[in-house]
MISEDREN-527976 format. One record per atom (N, C-alpha, C, O, CB): chain; atom name; x, y, z. Coordinates in pm, whole numbers. Glycine has a CB too. Layout:
N
<pt kette="A" atom="CA" x="X" y="Y" z="Z"/>
...
//
This chain:
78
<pt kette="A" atom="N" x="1207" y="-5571" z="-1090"/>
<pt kette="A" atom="CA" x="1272" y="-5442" z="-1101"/>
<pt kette="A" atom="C" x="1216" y="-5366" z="-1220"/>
<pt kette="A" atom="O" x="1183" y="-5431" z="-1319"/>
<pt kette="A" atom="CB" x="1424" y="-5457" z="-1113"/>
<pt kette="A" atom="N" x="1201" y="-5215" z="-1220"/>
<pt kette="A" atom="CA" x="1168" y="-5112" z="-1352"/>
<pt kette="A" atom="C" x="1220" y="-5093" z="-1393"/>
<pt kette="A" atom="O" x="1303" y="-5015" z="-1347"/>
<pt kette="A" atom="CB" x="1131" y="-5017" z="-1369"/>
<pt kette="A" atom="N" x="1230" y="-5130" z="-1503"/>
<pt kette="A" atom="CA" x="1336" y="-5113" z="-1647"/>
<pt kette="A" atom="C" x="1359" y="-4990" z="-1740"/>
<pt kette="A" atom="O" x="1438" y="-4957" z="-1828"/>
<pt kette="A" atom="CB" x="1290" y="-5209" z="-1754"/>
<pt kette="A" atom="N" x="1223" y="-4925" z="-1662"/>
<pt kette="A" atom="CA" x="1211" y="-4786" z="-1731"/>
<pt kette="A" atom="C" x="1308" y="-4666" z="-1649"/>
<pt kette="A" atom="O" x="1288" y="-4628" z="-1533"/>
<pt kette="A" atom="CB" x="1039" y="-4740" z="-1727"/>
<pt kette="A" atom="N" x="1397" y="-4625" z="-1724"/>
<pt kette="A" atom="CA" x="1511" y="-4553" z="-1686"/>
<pt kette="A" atom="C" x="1439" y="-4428" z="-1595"/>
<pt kette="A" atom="O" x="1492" y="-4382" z="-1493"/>
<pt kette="A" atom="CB" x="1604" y="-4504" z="-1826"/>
<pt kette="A" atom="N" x="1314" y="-4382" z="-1648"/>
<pt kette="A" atom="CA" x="1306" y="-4262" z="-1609"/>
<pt kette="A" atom="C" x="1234" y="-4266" z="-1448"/>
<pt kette="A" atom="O" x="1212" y="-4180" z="-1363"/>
<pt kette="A" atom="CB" x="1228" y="-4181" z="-1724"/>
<pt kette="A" atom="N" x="1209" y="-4433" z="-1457"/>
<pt kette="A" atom="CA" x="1124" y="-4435" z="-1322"/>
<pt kette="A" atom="C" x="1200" y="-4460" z="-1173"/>
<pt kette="A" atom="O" x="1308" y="-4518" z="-1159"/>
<pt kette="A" atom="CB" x="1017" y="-4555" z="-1340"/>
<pt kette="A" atom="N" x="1128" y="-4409" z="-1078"/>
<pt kette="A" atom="CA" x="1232" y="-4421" z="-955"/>
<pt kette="A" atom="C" x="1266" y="-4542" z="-894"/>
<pt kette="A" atom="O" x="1193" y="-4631" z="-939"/>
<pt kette="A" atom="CB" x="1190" y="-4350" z="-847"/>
<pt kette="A" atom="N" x="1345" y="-4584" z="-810"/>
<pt kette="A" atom="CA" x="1381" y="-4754" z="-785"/>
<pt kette="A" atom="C" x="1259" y="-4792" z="-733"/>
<pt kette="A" atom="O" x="1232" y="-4912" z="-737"/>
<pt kette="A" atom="CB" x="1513" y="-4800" z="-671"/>
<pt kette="A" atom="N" x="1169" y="-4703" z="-679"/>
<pt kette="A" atom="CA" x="1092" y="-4793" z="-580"/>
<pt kette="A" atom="C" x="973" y="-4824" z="-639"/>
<pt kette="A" atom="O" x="903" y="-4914" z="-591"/>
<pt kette="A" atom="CB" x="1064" y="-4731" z="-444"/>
<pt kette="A" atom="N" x="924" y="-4736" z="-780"/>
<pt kette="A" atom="CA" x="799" y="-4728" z="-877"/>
<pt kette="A" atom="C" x="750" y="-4649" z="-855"/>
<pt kette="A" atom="O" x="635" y="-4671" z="-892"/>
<pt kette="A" atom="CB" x="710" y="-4810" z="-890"/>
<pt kette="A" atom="N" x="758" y="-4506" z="-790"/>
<pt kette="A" atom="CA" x="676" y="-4431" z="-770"/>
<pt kette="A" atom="C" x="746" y="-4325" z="-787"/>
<pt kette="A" atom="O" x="837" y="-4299" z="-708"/>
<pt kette="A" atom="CB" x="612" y="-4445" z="-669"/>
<pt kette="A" atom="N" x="720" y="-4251" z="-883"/>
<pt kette="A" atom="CA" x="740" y="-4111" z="-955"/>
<pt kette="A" atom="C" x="858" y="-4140" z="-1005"/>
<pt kette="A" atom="O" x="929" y="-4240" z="-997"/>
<pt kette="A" atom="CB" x="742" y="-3972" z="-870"/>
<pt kette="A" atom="N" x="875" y="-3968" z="-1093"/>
<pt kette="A" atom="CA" x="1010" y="-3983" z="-1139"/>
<pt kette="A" atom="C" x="1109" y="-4012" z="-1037"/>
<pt kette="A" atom="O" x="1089" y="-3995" z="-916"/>
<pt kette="A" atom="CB" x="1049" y="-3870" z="-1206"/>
<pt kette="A" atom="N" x="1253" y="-4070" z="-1103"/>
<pt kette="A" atom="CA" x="1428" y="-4069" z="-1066"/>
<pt kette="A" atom="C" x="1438" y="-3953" z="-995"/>
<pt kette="A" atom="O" x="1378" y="-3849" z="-1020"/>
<pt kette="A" atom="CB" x="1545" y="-4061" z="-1201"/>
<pt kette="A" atom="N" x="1540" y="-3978" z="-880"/>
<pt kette="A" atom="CA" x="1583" y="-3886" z="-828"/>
<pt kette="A" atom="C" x="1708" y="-3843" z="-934"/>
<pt kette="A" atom="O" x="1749" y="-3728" z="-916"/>
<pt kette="A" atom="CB" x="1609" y="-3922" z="-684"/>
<pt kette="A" atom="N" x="1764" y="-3905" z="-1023"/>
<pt kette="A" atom="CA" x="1835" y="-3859" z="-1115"/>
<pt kette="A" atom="C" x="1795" y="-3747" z="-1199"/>
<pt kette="A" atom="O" x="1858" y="-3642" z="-1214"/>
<pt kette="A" atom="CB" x="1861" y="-3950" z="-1180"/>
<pt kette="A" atom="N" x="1672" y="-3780" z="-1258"/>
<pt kette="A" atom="CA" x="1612" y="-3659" z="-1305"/>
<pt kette="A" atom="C" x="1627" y="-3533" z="-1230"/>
<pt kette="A" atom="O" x="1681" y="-3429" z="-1269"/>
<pt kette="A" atom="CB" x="1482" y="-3679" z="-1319"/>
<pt kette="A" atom="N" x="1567" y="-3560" z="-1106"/>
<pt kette="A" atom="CA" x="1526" y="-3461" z="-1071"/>
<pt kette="A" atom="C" x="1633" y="-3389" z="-1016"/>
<pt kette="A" atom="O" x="1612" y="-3268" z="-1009"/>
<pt kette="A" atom="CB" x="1428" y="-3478" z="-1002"/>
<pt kette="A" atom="N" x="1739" y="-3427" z="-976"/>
<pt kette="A" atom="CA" x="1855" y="-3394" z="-994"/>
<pt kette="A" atom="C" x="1989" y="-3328" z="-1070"/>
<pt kette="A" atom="O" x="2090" y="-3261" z="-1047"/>
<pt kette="A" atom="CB" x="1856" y="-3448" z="-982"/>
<pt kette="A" atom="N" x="1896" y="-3415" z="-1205"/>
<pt kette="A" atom="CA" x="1966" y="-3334" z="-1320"/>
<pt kette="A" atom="C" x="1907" y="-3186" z="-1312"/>
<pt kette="A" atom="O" x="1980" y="-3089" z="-1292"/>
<pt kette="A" atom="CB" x="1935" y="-3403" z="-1477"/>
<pt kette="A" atom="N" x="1763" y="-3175" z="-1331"/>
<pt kette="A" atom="CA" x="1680" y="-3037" z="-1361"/>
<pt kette="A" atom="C" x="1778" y="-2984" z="-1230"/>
<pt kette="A" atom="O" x="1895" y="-2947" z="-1233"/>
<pt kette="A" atom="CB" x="1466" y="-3033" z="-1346"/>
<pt kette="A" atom="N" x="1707" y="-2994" z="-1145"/>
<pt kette="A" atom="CA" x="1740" y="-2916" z="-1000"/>
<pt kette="A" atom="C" x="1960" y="-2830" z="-1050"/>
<pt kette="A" atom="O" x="1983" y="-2718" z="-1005"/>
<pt kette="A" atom="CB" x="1736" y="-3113" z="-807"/>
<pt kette="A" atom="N" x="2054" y="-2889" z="-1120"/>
<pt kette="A" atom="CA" x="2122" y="-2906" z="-1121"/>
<pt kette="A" atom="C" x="2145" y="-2835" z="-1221"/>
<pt kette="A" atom="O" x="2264" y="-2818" z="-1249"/>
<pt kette="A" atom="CB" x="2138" y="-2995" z="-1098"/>
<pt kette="A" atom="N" x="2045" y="-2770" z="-1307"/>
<pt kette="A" atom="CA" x="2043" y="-2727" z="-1453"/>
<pt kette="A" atom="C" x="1992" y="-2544" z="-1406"/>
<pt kette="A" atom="O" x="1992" y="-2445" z="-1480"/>
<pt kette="A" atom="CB" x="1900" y="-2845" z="-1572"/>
<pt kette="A" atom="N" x="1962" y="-2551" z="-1292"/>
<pt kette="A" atom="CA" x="1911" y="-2407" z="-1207"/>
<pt kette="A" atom="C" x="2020" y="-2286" z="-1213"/>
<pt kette="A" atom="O" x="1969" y="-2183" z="-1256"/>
<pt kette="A" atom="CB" x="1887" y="-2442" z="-1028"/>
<pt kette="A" atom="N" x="2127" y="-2277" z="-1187"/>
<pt kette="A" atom="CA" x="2244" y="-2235" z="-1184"/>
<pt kette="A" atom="C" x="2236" y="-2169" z="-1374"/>
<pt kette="A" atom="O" x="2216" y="-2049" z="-1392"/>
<pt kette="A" atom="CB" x="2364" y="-2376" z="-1126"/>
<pt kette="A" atom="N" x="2252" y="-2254" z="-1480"/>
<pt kette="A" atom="CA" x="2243" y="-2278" z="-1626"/>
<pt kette="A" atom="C" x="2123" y="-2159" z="-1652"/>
<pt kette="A" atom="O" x="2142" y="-2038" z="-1663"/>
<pt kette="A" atom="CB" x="2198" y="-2456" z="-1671"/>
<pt kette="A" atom="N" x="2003" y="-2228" z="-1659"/>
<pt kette="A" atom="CA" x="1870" y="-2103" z="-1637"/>
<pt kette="A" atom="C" x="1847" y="-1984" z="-1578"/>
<pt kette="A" atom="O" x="1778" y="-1892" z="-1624"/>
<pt kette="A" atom="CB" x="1778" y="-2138" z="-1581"/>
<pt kette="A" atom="N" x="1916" y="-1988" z="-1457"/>
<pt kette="A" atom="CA" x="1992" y="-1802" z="-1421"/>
<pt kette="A" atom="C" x="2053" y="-1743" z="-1488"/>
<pt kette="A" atom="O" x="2031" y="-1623" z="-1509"/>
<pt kette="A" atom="CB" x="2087" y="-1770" z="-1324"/>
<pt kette="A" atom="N" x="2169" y="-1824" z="-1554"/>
<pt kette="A" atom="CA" x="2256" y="-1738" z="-1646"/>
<pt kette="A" atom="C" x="2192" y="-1693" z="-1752"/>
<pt kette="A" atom="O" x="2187" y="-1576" z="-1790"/>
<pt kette="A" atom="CB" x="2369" y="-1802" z="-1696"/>
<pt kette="A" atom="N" x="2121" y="-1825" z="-1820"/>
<pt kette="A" atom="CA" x="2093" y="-1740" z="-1912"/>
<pt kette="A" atom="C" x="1940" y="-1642" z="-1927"/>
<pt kette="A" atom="O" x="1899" y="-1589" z="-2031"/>
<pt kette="A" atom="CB" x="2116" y="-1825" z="-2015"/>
<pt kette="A" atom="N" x="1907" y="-1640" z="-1858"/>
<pt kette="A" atom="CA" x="1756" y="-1524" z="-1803"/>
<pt kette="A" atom="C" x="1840" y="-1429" z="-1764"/>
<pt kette="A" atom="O" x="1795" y="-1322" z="-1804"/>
<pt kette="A" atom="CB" x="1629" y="-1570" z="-1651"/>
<pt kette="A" atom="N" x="1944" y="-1412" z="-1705"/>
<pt kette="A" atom="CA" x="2032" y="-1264" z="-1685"/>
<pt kette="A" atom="C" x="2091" y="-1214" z="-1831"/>
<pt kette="A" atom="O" x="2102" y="-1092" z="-1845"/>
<pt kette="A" atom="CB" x="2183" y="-1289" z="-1569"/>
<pt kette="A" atom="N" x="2128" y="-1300" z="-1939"/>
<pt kette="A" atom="CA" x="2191" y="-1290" z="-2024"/>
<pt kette="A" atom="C" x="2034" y="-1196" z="-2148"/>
<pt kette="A" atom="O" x="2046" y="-1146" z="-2260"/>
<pt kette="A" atom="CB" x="2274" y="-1459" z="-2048"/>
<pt kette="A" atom="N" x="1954" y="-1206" z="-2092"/>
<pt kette="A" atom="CA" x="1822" y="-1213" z="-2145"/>
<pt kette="A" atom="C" x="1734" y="-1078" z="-2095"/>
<pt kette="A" atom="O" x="1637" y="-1022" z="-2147"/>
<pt kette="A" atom="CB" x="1756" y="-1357" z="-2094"/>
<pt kette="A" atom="N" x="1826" y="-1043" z="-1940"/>
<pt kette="A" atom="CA" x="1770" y="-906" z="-1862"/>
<pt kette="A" atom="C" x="1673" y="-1005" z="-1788"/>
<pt kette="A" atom="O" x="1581" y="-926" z="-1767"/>
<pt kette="A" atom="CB" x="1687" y="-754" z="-1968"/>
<pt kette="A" atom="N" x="1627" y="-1128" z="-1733"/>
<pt kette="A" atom="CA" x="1498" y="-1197" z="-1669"/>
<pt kette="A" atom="C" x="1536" y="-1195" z="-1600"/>
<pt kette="A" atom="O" x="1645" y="-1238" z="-1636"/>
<pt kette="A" atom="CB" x="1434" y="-1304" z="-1683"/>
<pt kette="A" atom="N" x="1546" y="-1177" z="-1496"/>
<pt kette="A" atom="CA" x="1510" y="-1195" z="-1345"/>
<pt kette="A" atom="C" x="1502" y="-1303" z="-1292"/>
<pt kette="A" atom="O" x="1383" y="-1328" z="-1272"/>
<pt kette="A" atom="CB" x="1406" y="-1152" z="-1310"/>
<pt kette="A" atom="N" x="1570" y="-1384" z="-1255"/>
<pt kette="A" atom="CA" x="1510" y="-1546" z="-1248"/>
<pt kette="A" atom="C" x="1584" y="-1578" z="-1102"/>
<pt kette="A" atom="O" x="1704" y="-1552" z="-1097"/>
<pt kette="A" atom="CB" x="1571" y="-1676" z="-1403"/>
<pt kette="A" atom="N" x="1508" y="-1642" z="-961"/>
<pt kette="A" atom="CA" x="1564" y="-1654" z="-892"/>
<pt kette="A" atom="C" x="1591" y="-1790" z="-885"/>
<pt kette="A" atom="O" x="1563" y="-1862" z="-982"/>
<pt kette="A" atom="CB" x="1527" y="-1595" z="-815"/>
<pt kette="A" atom="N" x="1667" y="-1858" z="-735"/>
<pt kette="A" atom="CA" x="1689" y="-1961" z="-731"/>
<pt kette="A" atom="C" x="1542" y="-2039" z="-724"/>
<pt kette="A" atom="O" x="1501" y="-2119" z="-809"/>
<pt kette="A" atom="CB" x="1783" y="-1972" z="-635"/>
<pt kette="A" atom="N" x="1450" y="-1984" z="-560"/>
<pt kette="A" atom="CA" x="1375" y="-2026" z="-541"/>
<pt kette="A" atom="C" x="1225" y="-2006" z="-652"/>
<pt kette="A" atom="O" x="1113" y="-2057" z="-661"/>
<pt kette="A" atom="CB" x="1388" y="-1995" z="-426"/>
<pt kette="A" atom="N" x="1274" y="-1941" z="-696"/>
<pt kette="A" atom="CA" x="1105" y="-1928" z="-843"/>
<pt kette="A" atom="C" x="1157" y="-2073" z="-904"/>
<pt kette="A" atom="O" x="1076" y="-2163" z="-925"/>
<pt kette="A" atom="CB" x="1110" y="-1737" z="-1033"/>
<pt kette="A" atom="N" x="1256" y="-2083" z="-921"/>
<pt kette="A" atom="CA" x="1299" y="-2185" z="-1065"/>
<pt kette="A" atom="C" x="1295" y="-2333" z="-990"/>
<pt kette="A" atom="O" x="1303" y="-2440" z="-1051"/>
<pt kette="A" atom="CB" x="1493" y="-2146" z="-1147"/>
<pt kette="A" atom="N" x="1282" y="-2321" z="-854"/>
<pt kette="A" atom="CA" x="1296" y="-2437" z="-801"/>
<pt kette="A" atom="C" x="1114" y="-2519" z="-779"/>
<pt kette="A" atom="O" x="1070" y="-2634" z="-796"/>
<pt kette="A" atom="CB" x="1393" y="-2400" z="-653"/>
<pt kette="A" atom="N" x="1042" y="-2365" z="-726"/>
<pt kette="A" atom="CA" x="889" y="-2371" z="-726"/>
<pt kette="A" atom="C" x="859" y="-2448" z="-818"/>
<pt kette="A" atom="O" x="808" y="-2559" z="-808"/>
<pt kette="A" atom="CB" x="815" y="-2252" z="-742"/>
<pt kette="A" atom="N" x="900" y="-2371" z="-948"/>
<pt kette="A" atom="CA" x="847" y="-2410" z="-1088"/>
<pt kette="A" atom="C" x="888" y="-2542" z="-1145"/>
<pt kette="A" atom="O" x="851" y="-2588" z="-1252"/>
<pt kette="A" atom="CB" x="888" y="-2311" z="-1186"/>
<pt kette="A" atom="N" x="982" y="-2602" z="-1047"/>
<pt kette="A" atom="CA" x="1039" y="-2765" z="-1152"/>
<pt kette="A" atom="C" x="921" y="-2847" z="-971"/>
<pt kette="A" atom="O" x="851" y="-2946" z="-994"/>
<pt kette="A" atom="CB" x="1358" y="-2824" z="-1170"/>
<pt kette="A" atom="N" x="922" y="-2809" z="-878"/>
<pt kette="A" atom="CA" x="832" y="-2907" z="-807"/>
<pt kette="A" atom="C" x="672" y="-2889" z="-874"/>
<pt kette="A" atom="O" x="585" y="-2975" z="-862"/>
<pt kette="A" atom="CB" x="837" y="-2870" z="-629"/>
<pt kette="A" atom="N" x="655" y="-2768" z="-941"/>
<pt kette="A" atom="CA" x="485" y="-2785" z="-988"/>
<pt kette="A" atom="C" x="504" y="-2834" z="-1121"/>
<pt kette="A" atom="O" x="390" y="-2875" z="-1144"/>
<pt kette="A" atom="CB" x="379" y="-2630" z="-994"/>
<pt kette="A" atom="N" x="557" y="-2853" z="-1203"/>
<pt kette="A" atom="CA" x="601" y="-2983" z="-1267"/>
<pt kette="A" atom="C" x="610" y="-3126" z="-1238"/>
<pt kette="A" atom="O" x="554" y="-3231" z="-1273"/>
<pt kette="A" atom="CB" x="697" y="-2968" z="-1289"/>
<pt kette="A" atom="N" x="701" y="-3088" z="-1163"/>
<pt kette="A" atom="CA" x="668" y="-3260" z="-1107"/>
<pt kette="A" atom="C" x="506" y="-3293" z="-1074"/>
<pt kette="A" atom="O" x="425" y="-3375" z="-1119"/>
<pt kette="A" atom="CB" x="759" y="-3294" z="-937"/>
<pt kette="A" atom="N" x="500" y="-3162" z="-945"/>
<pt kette="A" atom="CA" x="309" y="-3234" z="-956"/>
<pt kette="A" atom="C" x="280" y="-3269" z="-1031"/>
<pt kette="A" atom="O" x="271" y="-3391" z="-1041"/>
<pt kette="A" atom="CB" x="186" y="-3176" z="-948"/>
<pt kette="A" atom="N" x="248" y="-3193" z="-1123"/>
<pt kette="A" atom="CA" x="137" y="-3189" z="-1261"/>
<pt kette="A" atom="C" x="150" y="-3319" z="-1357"/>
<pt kette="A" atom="O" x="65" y="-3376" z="-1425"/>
<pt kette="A" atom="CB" x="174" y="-3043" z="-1371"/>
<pt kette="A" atom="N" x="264" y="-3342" z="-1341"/>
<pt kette="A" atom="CA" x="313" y="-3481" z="-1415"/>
<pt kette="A" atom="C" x="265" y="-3603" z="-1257"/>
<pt kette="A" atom="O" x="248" y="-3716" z="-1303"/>
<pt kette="A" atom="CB" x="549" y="-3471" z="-1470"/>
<pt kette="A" atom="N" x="253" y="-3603" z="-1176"/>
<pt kette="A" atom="CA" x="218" y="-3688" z="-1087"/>
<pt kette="A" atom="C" x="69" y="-3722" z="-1070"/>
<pt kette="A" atom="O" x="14" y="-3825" z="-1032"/>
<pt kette="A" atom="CB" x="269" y="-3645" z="-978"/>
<pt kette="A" atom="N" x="16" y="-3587" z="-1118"/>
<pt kette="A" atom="CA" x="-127" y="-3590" z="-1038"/>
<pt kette="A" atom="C" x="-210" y="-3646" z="-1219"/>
<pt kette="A" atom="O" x="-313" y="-3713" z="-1227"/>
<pt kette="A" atom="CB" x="-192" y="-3372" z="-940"/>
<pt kette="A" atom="N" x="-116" y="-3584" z="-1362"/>
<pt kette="A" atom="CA" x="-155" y="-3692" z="-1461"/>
<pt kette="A" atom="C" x="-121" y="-3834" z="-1429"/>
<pt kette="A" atom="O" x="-221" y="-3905" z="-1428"/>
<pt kette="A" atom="CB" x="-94" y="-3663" z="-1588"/>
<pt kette="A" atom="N" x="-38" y="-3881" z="-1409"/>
<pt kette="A" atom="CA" x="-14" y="-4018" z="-1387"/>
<pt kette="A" atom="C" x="-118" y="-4059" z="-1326"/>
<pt kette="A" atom="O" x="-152" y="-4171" z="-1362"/>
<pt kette="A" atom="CB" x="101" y="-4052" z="-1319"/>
<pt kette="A" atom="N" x="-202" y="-4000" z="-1225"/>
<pt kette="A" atom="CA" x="-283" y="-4093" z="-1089"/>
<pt kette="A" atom="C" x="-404" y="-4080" z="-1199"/>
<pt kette="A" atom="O" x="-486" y="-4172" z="-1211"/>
<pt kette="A" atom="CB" x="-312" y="-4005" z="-882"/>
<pt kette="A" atom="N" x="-410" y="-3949" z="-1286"/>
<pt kette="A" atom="CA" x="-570" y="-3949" z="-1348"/>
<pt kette="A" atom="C" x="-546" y="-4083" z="-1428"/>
<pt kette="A" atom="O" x="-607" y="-4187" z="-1404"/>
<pt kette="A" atom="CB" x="-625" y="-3793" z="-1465"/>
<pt kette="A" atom="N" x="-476" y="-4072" z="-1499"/>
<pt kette="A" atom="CA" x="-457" y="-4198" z="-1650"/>
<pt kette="A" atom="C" x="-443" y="-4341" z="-1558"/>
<pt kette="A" atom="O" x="-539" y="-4411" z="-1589"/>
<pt kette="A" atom="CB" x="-260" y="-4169" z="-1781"/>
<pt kette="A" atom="N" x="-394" y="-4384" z="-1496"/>
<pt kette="A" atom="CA" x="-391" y="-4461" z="-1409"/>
<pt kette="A" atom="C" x="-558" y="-4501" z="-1318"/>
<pt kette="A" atom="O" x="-610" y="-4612" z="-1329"/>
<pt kette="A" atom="CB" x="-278" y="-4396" z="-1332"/>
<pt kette="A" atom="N" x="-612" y="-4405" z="-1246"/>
<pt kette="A" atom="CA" x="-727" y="-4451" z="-1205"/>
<pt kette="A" atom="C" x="-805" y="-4486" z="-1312"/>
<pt kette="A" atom="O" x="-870" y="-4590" z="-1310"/>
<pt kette="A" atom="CB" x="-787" y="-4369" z="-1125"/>
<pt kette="A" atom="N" x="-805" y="-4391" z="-1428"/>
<pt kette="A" atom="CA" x="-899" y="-4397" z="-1572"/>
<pt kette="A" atom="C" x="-896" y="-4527" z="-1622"/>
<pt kette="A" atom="O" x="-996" y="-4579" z="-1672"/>
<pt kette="A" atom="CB" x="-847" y="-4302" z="-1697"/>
<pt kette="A" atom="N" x="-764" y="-4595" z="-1610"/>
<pt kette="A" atom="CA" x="-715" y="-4711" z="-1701"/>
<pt kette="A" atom="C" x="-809" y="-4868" z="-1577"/>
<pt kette="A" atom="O" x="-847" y="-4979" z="-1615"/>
<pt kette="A" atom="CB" x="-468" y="-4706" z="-1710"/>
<pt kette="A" atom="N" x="-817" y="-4810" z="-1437"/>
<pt kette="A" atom="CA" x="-837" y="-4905" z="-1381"/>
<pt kette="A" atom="C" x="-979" y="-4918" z="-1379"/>
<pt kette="A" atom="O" x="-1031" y="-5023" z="-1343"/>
<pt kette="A" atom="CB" x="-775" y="-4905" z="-1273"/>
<pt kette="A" atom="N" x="-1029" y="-4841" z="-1408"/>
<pt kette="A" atom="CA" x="-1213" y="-4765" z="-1433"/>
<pt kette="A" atom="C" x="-1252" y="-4851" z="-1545"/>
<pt kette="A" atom="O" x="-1340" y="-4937" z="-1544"/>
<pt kette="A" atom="CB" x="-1235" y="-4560" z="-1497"/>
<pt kette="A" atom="N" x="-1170" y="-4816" z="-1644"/>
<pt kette="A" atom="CA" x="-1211" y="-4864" z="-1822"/>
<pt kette="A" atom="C" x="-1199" y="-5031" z="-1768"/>
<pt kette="A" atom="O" x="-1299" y="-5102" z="-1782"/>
<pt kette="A" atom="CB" x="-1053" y="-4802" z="-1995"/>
<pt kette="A" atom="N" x="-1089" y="-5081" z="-1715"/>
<pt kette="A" atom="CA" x="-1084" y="-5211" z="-1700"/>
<pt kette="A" atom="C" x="-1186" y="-5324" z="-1631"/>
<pt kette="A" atom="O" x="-1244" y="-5430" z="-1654"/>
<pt kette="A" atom="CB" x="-983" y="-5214" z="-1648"/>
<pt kette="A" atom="N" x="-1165" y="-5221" z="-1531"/>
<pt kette="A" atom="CA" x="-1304" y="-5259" z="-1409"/>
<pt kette="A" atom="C" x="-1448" y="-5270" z="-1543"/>
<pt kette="A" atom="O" x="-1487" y="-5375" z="-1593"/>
<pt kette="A" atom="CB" x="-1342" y="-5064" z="-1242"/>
<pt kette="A" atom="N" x="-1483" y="-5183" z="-1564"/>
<pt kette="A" atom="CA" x="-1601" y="-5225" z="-1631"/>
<pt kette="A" atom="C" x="-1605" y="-5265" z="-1739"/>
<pt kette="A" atom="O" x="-1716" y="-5259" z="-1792"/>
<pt kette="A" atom="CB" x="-1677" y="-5155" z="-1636"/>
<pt kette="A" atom="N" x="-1492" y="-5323" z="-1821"/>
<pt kette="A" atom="CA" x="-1497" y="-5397" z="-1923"/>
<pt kette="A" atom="C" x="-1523" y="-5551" z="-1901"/>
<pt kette="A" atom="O" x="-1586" y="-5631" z="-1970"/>
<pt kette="A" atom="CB" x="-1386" y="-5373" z="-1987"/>
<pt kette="A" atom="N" x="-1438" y="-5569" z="-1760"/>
<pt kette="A" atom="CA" x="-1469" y="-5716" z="-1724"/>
<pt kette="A" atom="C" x="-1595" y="-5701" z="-1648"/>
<pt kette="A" atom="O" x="-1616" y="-5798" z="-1575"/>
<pt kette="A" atom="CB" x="-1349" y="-5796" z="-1634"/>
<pt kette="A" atom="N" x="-1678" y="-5616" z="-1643"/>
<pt kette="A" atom="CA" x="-1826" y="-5652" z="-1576"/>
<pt kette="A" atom="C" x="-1927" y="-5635" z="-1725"/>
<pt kette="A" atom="O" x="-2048" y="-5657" z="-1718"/>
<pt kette="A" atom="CB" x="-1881" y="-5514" z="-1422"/>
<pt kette="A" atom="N" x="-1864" y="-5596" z="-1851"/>
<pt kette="A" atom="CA" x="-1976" y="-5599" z="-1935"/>
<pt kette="A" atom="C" x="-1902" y="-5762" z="-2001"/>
<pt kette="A" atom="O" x="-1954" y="-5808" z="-2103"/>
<pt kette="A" atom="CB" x="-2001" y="-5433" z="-2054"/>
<pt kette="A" atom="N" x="-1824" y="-5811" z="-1960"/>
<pt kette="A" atom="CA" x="-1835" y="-5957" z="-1988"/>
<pt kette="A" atom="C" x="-1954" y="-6079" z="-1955"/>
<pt kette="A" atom="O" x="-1936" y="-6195" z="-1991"/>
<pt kette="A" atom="CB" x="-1728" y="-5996" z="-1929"/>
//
């Protein structure tokens, strides 16, 4: 099992808790972008927490393949 709170049960990407929380925090970020005169809709704010998530997914796969690259050829310059 992953012990790391932030990770999802199955090991792959973030918690649906997280993402739940943010998603849940949308309502919060309207108010206060109105409080501000911004304009902020549901669906912009929702766009903007899934291209987040990408961006944090598609780092994970770089650092991850990178890490398996560096490894791979450390045990062939053995």
């Amino acid at each position: 099992m992953n012990t790391k709170w932030y990770i999802s049960s199955t090991g792959e990407g973030l918690s649906l808790t997280i993402k739940g929380a943010l998603i849940g925090l949308i309502p919060l970020f309207i108010f206060i972008g109105q409080q501000f005169h911004v304009s902020l809709t549901q669906e912009y704010l929702m766009q903007g927490i899934q291209l987040g998530f990408e961006l944090v997914t598609a780092a994970v796969v770089v650092v991850g393949a990178a890490r398996k690259v560096y490894y791979w050829i450390k045990e062939l310059v053995k």
